[in-house]
C-alpha positions, 0 to 999 in steps of 0.5 A: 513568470512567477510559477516559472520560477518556482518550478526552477526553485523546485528543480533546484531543490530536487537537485541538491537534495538528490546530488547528497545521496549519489555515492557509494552506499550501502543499499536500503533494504525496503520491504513490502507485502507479498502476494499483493497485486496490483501494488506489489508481488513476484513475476518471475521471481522478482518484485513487481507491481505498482509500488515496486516501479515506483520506488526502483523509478525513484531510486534511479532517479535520486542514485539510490542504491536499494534492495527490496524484499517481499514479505507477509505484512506483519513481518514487514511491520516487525522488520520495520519497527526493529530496524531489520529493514530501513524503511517499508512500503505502503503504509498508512499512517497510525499513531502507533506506527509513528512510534517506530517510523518516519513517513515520507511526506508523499504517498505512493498511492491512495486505497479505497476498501470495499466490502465484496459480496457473492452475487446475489447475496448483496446486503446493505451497508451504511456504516459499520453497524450493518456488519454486526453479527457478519463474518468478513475476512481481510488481509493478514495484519492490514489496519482498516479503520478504528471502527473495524478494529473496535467491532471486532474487539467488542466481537460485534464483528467476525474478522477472518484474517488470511490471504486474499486468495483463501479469502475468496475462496471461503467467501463462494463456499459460503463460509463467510458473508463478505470480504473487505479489500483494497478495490484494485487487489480484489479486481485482479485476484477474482480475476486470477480466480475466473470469479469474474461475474460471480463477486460484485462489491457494495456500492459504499466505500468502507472509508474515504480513500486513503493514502500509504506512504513509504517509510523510513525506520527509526532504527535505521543505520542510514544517516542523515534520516531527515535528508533522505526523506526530503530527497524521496519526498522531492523526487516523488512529488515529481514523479507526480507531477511529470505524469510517471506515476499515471503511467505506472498505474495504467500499465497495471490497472488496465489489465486488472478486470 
């Protein structure tokens, strides 16, 4: 009985946050990172992905009018921060980008990292110290952790900053000795590669997985920034909890290998 009115208290809630945003509107212009499958890249010259469905499903469902741009991460950032765009998507959470963002308080999926190697030539690795000395290319722009961010400061480490695509091809050409990626992106780009059987990831986790969050800009015009992300934050949590968030990964991760 009592469970049963909570969820009723939540329907509620959802109900009256979403009916305040259900008007005529100028349309959000969110933005994410191009040319990052499964989460989000252009098919037939529209956005799609992973992260893409979500946030156009969370729209339908709270009557939000939206538009969304693909773009390379570090003009996402930058649009952000100046208030180009009114939010961006997915994110993780950094000091540093709460400085200029507001972060919805569900995440629209968790990242586990990895480092993939030739087969072959895997090596062990422990922590961080392992990777002293070695060349590891990574996304433009992407935040791995503080201890990636220090290694290569101190020049302990060698970071190779590019697409991924290009990432892979320097990794089977032998001119860096390992690629650190979201596990999901790399399974589908080797496969969009036909490097399948040929790059295999290191046991351990570069990190514990992480959650990336959509968004909103300090410096956004929208009003009324702290409604609209309790309305995204409600509808999300419910996307969890009926199961269409599942359901949106599925259809994707299951063609990722």
């Amino acid at each position: 009985m009592i469970r049963s009115v909570k969820h009723l208290l939540f329907i509620f809630a959802f109900l009256f946050f979403s009916i305040s945003y259900i008007y005529a509107q100028e349309p959000l212009d969110f933005v994410t990172m191009a040319d990052f499958p499964p989460y989000s890249y252009l098919e037939n010259g529209k956005p799609t992905g992973i992260d893409v469905d979500i946030i156009y499903e969370m729209a339908h469902r709270g009557g939000l009018k939206i538009k969304i741009e693909l773009l390379p991460w570090k003009r996402v950032m930058h649009y952000t921060e100046h208030g180009r765009a009114d939010g961006a998507f997915a994110a993780f959470k950094s000091p540093e980008r709460e400085k200029f963002a507001y972060y919805v308080h569900t995440p629209l999926h968790k990242s586990t990292y990895n480092i993939f190697v030739k087969k072959d030539k895997e090596f062990q690795f422990d922590n961080i110290q392992d990777l002293y000395g070695k060349r590891i290319g990574k996304n433009l722009g992407f935040h791995i952790s503080s201890e990636f961010e220090q290694a290569e400061k101190e020049r302990k480490i060698f970071i190779l900053e590019a697409t991924m695509e290009l990432n892979f091809k320097r990794l089977v050409h032998d001119r860096i000795d390992g690629v650190v990626g979201n596990i999901n992106e790399v399974w589908m780009t080797i496969k969009e590669l036909n490097l399948s059987g040929q790059i295999v990831p290191l046991p351990k986790a570069v990190r514990e997985p992480r959650g990336a969050y959509l968004v909103i800009s300090k410096h956004s015009e929208t009003e009324d920034k702290e409604k609209l992300i309790q309305t995204i934050s409600n509808i999300l949590r419910g996307m969890e909890e009926d199961g269409t968030i599942d359901r949106i990964n599925s259809t994707y991760l299951q063609k990722k290998r």
